[in-house]
C-alpha positions in Angstrom: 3.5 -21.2 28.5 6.7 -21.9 30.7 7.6 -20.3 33.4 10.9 -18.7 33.8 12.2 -17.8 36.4 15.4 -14.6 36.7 17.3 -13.7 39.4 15.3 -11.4 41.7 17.8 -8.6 42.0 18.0 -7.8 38.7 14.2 -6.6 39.0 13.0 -8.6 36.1 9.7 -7.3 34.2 7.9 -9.0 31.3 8.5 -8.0 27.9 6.0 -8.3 25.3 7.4 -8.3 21.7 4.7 -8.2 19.1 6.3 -11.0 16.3 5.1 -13.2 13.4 8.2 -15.4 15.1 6.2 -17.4 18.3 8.7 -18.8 19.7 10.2 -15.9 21.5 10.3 -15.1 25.4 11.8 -11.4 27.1 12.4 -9.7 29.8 13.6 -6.4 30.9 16.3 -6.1 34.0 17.2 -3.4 36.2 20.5 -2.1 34.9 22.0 1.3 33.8 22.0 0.1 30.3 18.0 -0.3 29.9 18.1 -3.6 28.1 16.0 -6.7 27.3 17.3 -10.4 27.3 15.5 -12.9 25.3 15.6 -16.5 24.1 14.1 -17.5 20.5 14.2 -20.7 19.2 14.5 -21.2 15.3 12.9 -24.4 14.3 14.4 -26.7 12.0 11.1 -28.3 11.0 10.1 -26.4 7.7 6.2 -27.3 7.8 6.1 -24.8 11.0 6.9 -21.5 9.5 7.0 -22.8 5.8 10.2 -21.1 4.1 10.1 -17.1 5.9 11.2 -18.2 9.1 14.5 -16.5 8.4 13.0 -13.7 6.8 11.0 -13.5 10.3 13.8 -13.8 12.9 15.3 -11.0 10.6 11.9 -8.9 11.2 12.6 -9.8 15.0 15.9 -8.5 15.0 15.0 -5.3 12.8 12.5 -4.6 15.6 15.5 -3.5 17.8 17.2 -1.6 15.4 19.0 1.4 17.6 18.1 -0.6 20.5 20.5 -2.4 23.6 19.4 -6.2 23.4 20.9 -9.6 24.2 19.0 -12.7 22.5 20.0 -15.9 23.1 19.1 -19.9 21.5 18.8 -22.1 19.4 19.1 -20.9 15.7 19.6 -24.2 14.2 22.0 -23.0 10.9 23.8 -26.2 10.3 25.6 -24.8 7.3 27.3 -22.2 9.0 31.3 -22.7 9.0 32.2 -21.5 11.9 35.7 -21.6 11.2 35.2 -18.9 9.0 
């Protein structure tokens, strides 16, 4: 695995997010707000995740339900119209 590295003010501590969806890192900072920042990336390449790989980002997300979080990437969701 990568390294990352985060500003050492903001206290950073490994978070460990139990997922069907690998390709996930977080961490928690130091802030009044008690949040965790993370960055997923959502394959386009089908013979990874077969066809739930939406249906497991979605699990991801659910995971946080109630919860402050920031999560940041690359979704790869070429039809959305971002227009709209």
């Amino acid at each position: 695995m990568d390294k990352w590295t985060v500003k050492s003010e903001l206290q950073p501590t490994q978070f460990i997010l139990e997922s069907a969806f690998s390709e996930q890192v977080w961490c928690k900072l130091q802030s009044r707000s008690n949040s965790v920042t993370g960055i997923c990336h959502k394959t386009p390449t089908v013979s990874i995740y077969k066809d739930n790989i939406d249906v497991l980002l979605q699990e991801l997300l659910d995971s946080f339900s109630g919860k402050r979080f920031v999560l940041m990437g690359d979704f790869n969701y070429p039809d959305i119209d971002w227009s709209e």
